[in-house]
N, C-alpha and C positions, 0 to 999 in steps of 0.2 A: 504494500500500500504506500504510495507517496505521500501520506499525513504522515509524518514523527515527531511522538509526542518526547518533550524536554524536561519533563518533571524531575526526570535524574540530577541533571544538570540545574538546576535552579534548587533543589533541595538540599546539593551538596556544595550548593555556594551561602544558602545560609546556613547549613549546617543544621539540617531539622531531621531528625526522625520521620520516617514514614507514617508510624503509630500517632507520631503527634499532628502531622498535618491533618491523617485521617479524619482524628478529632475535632480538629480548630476546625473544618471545613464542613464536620455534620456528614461524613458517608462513611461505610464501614473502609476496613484496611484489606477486604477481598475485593471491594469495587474498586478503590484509590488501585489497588494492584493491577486490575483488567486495564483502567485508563491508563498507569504511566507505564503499560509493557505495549501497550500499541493494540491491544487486542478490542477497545471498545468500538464500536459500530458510528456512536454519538457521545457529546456529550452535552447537558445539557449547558443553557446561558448562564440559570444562577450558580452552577458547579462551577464554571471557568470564572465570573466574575470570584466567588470563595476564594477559589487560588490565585488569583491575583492580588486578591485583596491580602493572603494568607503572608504568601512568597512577597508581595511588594514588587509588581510585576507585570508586566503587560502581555494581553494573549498570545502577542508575536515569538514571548520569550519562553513558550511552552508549547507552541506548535507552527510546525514550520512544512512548507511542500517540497518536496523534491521529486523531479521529474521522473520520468520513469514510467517502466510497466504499469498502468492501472488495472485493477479492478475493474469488471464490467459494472458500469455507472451511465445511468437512462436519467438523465437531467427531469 
């Protein structure tokens, strides 16, 4: 999939636990898991705004496109 999610990378620049973002953000630490391994489908607006708000962070800085094979995708 060319969506890659960055939550790794913003987590280990503040330096926060998984468990603890899970938290701060109100979703458990198996969904927080689906979304930052790239496995989610969507996510919703109020989850991305949480982690931004969470991380201090803009949605650019937690997903990003790269080219490539897609996915069959019917606009």
């Amino acid at each position: 999939m060319p969506i890659v999610v960055d939550i790794d990378v913003m987590l280990a620049r503040r330096k926060m636990p998984v468990g603890e973002l899970a938290d701060r953000i109100g979703i458990t630490p198996a969904n927080l898991a689906v979304l930052k391994n790239g496995r989610a489908k969507a996510v919703r607006f109020t989850t991305l705004e949480a982690l931004c708000d969470v991380l201090d962070c803009q949605p650019g800085d937690l997903l990003r496109w790269e080219p490539g094979e897609a996915d069959d995708v019917t606009a």
